[in-house]
C-alpha positions as CSV (number, residue, x, y, z in Angstrom):
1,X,0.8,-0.8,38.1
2,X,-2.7,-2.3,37.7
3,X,-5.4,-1.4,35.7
4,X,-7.2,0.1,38.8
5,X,-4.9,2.9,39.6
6,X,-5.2,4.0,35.5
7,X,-8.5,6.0,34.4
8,X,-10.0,5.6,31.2
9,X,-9.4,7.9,29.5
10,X,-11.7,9.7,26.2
11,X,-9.3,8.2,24.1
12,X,-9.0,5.1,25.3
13,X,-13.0,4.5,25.0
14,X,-12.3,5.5,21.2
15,X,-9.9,3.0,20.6
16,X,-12.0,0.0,22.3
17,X,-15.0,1.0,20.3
18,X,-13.2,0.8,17.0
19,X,-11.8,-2.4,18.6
20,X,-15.0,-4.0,19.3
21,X,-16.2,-2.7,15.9
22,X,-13.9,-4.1,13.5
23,X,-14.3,-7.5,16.0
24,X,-17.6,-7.4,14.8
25,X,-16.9,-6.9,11.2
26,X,-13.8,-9.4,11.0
27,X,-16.6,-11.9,12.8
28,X,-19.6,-11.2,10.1
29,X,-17.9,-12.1,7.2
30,X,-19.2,-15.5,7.2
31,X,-22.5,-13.7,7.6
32,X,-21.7,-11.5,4.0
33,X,-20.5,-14.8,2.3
34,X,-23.9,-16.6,3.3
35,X,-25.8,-12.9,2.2
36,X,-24.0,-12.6,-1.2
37,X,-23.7,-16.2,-1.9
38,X,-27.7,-16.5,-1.9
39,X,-28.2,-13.0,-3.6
40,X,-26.5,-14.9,-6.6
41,X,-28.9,-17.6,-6.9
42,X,-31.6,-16.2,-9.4
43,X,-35.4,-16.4,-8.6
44,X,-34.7,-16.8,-5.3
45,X,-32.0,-14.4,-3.4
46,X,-34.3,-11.1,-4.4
47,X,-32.5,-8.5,-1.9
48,X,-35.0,-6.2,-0.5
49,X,-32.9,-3.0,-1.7
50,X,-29.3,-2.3,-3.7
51,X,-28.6,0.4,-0.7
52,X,-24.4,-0.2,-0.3
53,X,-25.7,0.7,3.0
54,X,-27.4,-2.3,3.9
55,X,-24.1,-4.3,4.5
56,X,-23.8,-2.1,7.8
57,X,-26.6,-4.5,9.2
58,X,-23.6,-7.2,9.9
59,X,-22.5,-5.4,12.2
60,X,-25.0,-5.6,14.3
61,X,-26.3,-8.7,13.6
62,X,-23.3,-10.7,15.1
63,X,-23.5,-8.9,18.1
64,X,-26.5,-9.9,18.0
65,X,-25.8,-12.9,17.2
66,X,-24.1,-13.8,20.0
67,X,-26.9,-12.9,22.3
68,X,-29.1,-15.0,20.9
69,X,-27.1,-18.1,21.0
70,X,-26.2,-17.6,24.7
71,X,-30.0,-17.1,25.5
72,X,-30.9,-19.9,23.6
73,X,-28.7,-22.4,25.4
74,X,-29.4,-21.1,28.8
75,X,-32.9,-21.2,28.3
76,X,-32.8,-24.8,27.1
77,X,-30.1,-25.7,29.2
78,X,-32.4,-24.5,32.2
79,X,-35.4,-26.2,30.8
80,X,-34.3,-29.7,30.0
81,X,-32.1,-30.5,33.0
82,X,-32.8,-34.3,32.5
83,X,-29.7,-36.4,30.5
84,X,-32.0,-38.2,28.3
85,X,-33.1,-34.9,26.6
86,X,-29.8,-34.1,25.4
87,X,-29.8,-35.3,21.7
88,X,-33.0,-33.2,21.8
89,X,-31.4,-30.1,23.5
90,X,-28.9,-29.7,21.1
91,X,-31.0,-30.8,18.0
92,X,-33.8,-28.0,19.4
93,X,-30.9,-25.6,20.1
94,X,-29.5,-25.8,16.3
95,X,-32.9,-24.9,14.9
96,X,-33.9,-22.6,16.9
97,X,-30.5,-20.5,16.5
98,X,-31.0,-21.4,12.9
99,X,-34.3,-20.2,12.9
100,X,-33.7,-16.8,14.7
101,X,-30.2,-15.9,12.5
102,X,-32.4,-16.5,9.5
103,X,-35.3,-13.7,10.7
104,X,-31.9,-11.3,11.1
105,X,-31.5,-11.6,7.6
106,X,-34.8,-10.9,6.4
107,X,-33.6,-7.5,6.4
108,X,-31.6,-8.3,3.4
109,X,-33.9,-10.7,1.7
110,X,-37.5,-10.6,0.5
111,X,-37.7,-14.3,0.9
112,X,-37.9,-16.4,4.3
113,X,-36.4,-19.4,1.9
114,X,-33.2,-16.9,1.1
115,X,-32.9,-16.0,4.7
116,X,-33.0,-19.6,5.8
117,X,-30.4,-20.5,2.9
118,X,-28.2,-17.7,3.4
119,X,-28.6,-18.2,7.4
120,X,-27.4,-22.1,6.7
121,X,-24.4,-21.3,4.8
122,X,-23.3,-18.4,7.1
123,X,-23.7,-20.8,9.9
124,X,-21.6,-23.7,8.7
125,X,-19.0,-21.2,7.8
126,X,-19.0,-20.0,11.3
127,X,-18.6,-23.0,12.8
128,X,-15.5,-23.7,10.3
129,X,-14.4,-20.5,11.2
130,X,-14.5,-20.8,14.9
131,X,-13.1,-24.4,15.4
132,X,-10.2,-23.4,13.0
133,X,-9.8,-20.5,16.1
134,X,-9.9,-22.9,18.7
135,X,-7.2,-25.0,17.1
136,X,-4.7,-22.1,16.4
137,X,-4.5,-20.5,19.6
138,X,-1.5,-17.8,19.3
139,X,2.0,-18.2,19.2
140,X,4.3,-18.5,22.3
141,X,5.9,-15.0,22.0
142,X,3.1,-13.0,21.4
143,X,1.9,-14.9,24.7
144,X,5.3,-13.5,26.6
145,X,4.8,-10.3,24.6
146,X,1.5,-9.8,25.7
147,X,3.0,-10.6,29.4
148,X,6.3,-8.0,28.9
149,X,3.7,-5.5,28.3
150,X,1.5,-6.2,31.1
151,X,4.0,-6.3,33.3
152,X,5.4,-2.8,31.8
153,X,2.0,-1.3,32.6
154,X,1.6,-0.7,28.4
């Protein structure tokens, strides 16, 4: 049975919702780590507001996130076809992505120097985060369980 013949149901658009929400919240930790690990650092992390409610801003901003990094690299990609601009490509690439994740946290700090700091931490935890993902892809079984139940139609 394939995925065609099945309707989504209301329930079903729940469930992937939540899904894609606590994706998003699983993925913005780094993001809170780089947030709360500036806010300690006195004179400089000055939050713009206490508000516990604040903190639902991350998950957003990695959505968000994510769009900006694939517009980024196809916009320079498409700009500076030419080999020799590489090192310069990626160099430009880094700051700018650097550049736009801190202005995404401005809405925690007063600061640009805390967004830019907190920005810089979340992003080299990110890219710890997502290379130890690419080297731990899952286990074998849950590969053929993930297969059993496809084939099942579960």
């Amino acid at each position: 049975m394939s995925s065609k013949d099945q309707p989504v149901t209301f329930w079903g658009a729940v469930i992937m919702f939540w899904l894609l929400v606590a994706i998003s919240a699983v993925a913005a930790v780094p993001m809170a780590v780089g947030v709360v690990g500036v806010a300690l650092v006195p004179g400089v992390g000055e939050l713009r507001s206490y508000d516990p409610w604040l903190w639902l801003n991350l998950l957003w901003m990695f959505p968000a996130f994510c769009i900006i990094t694939t517009v980024i690299n196809a916009f320079l990609t498409a700009l500076l076809v030419i080999g020799i601009f590489r090192r310069i490509d990626d160099v430009f690439e880094d700051l700018l992505i650097w550049l736009s994740v801190a202005w995404l946290f401005t809405t925690f700090f007063q600061s640009f120097l805390a967004a830019l700091m907190a920005s810089l931490i979340a992003l080299i935890l990110m890219k710890f985060l997502f290379d130890w993902l690419e080297k731990h892809p899952p286990r074998k079984n849950e590969k053929a369980a993930r297969e059993v139940a496809e084939e099942s139609g579960s």
